[in-house]
N, CA, C and O atoms as a GROMACS GRO file, in nm:
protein
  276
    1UNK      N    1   0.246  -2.653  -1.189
    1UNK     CA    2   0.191  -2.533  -1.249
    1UNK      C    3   0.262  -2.510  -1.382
    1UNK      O    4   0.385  -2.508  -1.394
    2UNK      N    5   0.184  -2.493  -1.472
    2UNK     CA    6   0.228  -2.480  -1.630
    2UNK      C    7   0.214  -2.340  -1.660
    2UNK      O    8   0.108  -2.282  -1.686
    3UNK      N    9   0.378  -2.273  -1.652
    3UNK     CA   10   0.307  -2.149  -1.693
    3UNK      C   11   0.364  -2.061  -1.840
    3UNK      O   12   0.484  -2.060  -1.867
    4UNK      N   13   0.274  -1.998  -1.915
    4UNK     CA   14   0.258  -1.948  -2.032
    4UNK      C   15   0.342  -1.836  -2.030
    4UNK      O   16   0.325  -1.748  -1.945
    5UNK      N   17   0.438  -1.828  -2.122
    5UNK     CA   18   0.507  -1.704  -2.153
    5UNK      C   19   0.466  -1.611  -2.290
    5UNK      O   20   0.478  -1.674  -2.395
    6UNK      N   21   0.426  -1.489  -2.302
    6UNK     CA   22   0.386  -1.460  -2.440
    6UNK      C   23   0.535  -1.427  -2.466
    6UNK      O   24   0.610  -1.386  -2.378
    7UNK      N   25   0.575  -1.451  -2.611
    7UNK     CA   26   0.674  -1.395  -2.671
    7UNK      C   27   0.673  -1.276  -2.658
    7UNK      O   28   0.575  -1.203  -2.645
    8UNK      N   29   0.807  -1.242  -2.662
    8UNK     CA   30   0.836  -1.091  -2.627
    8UNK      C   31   0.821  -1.021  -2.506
    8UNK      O   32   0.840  -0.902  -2.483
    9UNK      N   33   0.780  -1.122  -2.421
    9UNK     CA   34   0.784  -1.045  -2.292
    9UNK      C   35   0.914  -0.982  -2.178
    9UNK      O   36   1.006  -1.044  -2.126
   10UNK      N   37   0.888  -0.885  -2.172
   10UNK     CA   38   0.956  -0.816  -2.106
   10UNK      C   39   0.875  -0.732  -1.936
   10UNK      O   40   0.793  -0.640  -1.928
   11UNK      N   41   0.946  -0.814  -1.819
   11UNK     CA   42   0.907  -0.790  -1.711
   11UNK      C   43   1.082  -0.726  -1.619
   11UNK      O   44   1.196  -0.770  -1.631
   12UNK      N   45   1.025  -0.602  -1.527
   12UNK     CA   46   1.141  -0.599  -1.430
   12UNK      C   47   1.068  -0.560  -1.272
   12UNK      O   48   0.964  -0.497  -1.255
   13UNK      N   49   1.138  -0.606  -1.189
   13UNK     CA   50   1.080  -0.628  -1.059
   13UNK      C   51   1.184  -0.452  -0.956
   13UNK      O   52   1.305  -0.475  -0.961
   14UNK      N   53   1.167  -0.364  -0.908
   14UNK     CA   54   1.223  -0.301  -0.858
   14UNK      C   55   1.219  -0.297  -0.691
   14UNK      O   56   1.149  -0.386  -0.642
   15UNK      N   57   1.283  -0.208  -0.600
   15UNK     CA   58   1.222  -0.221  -0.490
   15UNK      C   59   1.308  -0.059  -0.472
   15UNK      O   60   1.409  -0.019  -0.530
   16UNK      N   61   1.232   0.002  -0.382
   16UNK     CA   62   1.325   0.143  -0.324
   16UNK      C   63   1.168   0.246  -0.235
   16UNK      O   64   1.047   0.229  -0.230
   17UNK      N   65   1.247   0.329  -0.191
   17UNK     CA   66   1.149   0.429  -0.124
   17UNK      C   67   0.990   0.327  -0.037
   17UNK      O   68   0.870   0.352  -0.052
   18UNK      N   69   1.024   0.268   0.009
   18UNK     CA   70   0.933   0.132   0.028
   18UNK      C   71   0.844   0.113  -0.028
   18UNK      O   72   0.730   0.132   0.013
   19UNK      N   73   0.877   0.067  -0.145
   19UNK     CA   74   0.782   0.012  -0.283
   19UNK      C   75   0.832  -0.039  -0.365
   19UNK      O   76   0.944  -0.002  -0.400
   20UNK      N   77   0.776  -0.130  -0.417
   20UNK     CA   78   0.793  -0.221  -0.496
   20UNK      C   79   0.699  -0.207  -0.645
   20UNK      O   80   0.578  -0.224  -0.640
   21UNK      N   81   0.762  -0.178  -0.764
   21UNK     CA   82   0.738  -0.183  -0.896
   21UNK      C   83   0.761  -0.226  -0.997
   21UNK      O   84   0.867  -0.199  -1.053
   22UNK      N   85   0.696  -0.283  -1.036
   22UNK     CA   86   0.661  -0.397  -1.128
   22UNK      C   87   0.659  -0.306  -1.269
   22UNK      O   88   0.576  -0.219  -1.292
   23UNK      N   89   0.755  -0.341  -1.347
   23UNK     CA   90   0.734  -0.254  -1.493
   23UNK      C   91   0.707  -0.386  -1.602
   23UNK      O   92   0.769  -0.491  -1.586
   24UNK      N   93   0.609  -0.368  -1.711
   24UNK     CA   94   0.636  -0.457  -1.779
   24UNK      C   95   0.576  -0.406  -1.932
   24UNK      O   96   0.492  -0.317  -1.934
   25UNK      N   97   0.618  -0.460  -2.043
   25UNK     CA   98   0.528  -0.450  -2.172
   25UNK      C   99   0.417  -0.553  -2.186
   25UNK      O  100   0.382  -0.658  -2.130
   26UNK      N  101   0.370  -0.462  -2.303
   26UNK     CA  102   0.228  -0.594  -2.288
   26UNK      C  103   0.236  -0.760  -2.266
   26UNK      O  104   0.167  -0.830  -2.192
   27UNK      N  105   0.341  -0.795  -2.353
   27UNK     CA  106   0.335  -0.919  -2.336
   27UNK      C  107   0.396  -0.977  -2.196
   27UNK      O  108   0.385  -1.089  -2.147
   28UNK      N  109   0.472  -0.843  -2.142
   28UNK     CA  110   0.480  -0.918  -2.006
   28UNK      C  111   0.396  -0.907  -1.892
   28UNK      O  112   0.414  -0.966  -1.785
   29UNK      N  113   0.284  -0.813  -1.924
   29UNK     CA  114   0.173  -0.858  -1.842
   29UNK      C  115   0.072  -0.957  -1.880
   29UNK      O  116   0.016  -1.026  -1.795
   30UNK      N  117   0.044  -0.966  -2.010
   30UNK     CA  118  -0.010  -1.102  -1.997
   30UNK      C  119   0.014  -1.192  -1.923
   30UNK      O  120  -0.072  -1.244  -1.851
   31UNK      N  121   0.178  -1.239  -1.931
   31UNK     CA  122   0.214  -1.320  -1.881
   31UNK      C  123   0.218  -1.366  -1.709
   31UNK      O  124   0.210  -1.467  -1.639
   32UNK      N  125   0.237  -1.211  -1.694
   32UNK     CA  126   0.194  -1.205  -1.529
   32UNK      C  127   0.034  -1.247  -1.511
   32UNK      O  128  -0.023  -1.305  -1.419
   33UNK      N  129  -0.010  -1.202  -1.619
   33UNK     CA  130  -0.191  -1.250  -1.561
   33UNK      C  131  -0.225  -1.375  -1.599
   33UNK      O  132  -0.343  -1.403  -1.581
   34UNK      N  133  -0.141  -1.477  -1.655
   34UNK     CA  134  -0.169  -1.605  -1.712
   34UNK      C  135  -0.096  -1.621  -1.556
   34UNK      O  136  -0.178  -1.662  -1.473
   35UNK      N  137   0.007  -1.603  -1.514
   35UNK     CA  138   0.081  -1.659  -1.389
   35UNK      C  139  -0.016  -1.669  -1.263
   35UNK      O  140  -0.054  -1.767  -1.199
   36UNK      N  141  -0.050  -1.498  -1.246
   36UNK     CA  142  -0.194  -1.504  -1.178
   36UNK      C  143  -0.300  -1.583  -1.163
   36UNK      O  144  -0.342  -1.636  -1.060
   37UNK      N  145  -0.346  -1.588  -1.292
   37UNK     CA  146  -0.460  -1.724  -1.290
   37UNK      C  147  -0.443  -1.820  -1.222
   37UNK      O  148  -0.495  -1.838  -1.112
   38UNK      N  149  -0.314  -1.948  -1.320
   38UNK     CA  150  -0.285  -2.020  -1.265
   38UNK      C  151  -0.260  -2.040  -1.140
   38UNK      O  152  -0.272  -2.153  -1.094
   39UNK      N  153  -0.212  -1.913  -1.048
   39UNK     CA  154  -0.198  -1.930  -0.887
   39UNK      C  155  -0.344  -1.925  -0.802
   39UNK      O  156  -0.375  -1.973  -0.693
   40UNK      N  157  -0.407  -1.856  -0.884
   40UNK     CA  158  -0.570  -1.848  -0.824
   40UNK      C  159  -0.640  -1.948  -0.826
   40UNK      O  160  -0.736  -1.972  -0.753
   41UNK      N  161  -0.578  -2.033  -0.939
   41UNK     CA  162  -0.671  -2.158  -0.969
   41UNK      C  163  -0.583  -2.285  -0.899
   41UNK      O  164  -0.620  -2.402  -0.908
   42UNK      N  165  -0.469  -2.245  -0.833
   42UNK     CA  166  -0.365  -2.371  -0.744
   42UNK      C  167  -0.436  -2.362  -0.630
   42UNK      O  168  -0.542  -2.300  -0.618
   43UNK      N  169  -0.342  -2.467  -0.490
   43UNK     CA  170  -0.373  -2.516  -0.385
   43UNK      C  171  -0.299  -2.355  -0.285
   43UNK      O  172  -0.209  -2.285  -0.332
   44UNK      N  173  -0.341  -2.338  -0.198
   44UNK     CA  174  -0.280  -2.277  -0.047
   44UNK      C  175  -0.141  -2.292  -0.048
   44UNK      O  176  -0.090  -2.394  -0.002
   45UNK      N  177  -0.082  -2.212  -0.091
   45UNK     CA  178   0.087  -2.220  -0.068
   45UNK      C  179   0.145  -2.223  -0.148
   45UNK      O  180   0.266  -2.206  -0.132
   46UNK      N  181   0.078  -2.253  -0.318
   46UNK     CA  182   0.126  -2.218  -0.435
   46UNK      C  183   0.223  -2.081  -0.441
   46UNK      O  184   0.200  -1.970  -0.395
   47UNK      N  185   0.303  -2.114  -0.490
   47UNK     CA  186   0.370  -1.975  -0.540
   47UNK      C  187   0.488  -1.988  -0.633
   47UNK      O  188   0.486  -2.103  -0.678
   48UNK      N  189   0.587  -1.924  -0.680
   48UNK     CA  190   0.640  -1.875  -0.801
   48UNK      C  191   0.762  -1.777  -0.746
   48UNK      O  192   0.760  -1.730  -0.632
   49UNK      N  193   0.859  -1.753  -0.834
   49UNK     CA  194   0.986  -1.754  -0.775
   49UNK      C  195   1.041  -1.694  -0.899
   49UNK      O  196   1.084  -1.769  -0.986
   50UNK      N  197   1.044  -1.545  -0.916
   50UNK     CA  198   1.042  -1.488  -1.048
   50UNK      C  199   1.212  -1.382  -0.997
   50UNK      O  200   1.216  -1.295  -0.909
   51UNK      N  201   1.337  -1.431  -1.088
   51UNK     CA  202   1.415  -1.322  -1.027
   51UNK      C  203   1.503  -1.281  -1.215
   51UNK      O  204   1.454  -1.295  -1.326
   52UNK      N  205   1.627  -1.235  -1.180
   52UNK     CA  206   1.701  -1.214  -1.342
   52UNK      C  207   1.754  -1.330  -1.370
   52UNK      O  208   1.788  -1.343  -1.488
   53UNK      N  209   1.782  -1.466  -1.263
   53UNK     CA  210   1.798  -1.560  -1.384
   53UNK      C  211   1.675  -1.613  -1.381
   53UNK      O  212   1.696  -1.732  -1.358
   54UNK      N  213   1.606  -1.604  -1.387
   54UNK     CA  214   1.477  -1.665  -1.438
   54UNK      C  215   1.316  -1.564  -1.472
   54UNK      O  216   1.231  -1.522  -1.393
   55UNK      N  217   1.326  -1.554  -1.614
   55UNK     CA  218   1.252  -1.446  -1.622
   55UNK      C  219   1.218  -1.313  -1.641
   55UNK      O  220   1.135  -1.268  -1.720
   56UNK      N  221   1.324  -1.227  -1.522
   56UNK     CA  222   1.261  -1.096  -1.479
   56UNK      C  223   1.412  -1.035  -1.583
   56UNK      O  224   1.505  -1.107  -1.619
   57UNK      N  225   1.399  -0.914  -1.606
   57UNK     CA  226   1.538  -0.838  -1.659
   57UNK      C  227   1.625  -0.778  -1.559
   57UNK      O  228   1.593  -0.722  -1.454
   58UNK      N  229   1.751  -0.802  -1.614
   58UNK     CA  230   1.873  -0.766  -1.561
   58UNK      C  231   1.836  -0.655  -1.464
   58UNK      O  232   1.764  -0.560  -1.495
   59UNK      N  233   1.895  -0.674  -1.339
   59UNK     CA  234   1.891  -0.601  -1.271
   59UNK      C  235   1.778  -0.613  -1.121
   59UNK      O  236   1.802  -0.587  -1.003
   60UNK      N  237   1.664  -0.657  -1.181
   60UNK     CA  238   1.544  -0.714  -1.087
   60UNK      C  239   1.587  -0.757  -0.940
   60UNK      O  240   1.687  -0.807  -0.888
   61UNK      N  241   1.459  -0.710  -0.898
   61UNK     CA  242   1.463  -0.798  -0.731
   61UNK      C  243   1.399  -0.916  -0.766
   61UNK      O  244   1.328  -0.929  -0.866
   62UNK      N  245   1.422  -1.002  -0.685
   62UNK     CA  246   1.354  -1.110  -0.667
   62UNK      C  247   1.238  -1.106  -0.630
   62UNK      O  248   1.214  -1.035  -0.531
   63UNK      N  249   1.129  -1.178  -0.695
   63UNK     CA  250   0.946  -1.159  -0.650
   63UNK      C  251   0.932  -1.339  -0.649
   63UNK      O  252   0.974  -1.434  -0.714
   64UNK      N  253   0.853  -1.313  -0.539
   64UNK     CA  254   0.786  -1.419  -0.490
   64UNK      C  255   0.628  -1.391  -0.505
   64UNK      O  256   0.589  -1.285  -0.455
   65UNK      N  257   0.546  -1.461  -0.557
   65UNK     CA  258   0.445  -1.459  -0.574
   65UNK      C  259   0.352  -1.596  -0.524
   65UNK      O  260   0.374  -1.707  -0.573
   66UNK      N  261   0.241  -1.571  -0.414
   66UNK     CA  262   0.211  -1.677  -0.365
   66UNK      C  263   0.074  -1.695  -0.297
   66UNK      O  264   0.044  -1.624  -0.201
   67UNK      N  265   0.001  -1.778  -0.340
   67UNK     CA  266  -0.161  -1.786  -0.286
   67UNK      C  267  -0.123  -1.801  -0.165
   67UNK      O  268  -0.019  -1.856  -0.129
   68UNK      N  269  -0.224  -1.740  -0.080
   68UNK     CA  270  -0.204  -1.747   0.043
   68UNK      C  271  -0.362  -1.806   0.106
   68UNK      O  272  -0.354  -1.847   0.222
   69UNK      N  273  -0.518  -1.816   0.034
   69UNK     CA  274  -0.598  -1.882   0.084
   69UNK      C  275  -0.710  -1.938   0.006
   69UNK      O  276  -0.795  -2.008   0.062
   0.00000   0.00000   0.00000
């Protein structure tokens, strides 16, 4: 899976009060929706592994993101 980062993106992953929130600027939702695609358009079990060293900003939970059918 080849996936597209727009410059400047800025994504953070939270978790509390049982919920999970996803903050991002524009370019880091693009990027989430280019990630998206690409998982929509993979095989059953695809998924992605987004935490602060890779990706998400300081502080983040770890997100797993993953086709499931």
């Amino acid at each position: 899976m080849e996936i597209k980062w727009t410059d400047g993106y800025k994504i953070s992953a939270m978790t509390g009060n049982d919920a999970i929130t996803i903050s991002a600027n524009r370019e880091g939702l693009l990027s989430l929706a280019a990630i998206l695609t690409e998982l929509a358009d993979g095989e059953k079990g695809d998924h992605i592994h987004l935490d602060e060293y890779n990706s998400l900003e300081d502080g983040s939970a770890e997100l797993i993101i993953e086709k499931t059918g």
